[in-house]
C-alpha positions as a LaTeX table, in Angstrom:
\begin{tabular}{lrrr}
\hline
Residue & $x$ (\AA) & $y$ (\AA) & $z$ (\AA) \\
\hline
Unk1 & 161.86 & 85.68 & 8.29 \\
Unk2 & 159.89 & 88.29 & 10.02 \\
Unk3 & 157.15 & 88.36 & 7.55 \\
Unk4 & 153.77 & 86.06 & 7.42 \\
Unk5 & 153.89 & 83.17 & 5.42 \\
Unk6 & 150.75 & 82.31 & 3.14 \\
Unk7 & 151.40 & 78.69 & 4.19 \\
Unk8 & 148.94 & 76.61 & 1.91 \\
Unk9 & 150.32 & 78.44 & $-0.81$ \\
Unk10 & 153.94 & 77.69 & $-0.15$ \\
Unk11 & 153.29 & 74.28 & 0.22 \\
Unk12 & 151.68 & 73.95 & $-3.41$ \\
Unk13 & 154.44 & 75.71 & $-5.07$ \\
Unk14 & 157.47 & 73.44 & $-3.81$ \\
Unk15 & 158.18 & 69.74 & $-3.74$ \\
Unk16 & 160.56 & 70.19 & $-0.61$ \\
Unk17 & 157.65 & 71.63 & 1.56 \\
Unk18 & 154.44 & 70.21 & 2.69 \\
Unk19 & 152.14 & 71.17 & 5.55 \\
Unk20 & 152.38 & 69.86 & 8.43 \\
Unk21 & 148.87 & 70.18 & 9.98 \\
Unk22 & 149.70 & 68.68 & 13.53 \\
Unk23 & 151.87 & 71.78 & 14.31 \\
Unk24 & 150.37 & 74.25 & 12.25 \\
Unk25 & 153.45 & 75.14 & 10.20 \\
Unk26 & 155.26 & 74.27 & 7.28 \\
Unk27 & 158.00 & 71.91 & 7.10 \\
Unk28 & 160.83 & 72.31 & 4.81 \\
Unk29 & 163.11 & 69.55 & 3.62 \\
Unk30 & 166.38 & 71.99 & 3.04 \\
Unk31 & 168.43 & 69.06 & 1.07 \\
Unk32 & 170.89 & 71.65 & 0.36 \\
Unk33 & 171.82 & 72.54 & 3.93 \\
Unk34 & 170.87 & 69.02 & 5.38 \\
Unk35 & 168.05 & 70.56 & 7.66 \\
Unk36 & 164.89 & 71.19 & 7.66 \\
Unk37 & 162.89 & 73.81 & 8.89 \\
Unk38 & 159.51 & 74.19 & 10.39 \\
Unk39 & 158.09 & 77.99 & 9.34 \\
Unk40 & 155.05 & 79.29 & 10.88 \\
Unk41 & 152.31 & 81.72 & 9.44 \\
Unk42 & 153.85 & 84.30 & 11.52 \\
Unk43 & 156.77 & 84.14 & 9.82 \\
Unk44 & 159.21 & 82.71 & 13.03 \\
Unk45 & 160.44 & 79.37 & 12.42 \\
Unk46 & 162.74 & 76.32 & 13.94 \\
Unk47 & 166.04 & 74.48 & 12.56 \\
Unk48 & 165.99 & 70.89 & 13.29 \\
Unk49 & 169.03 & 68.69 & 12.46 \\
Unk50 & 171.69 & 71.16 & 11.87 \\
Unk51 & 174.44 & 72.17 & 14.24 \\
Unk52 & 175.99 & 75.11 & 12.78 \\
Unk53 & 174.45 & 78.68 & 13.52 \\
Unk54 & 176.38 & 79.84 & 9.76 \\
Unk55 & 174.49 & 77.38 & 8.10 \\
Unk56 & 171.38 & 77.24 & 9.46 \\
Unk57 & 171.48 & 81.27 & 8.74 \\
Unk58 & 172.02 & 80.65 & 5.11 \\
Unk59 & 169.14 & 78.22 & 4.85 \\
Unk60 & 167.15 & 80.56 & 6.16 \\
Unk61 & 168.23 & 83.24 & 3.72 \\
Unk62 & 167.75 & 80.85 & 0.89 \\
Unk63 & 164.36 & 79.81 & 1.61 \\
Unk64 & 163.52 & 82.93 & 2.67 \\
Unk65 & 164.40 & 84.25 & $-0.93$ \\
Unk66 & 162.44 & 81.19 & $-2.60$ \\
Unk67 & 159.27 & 81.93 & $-0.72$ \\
Unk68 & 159.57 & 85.83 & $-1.98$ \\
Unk69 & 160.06 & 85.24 & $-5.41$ \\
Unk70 & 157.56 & 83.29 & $-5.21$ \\
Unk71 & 155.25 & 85.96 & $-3.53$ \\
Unk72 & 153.89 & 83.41 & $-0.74$ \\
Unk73 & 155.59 & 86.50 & 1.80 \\
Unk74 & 152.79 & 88.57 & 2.83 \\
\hline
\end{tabular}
């Protein structure tokens, strides 16, 4: 995303995303694109689970939209 991520804030706000405090980061159960994504507070992130670069870039975009309009995007 390229922007920091107020992580305990994002994780209140949706169902599909909780903390996970082991790594540090959130993870987000994209249902939508059958993946899920682990987002840092730095705003980087990892795909797990999904094989195509297309739509693991439109997951990214989607989420990335949800968190702004949301205003957990610092």
């Amino acid at each position: 995303i390229g922007r920091a991520v107020l992580l305990d804030l994002a994780a209140e706000r949706f169902a599909d995303i909780e903390m996970d405090h082991r790594l540090g980061a959130l993870r987000i159960t994209a249902r939508l694109h059958s993946t899920e994504l682990l987002m840092f507070n730095n705003g980087h992130g990892v795909i797990l689970g999904q094989a195509s670069k297309k739509v693991a870039e439109m997951a990214v975009r989607h989420w990335a939209d949800l968190l702004e309009e949301e205003g957990v995007l610092a």
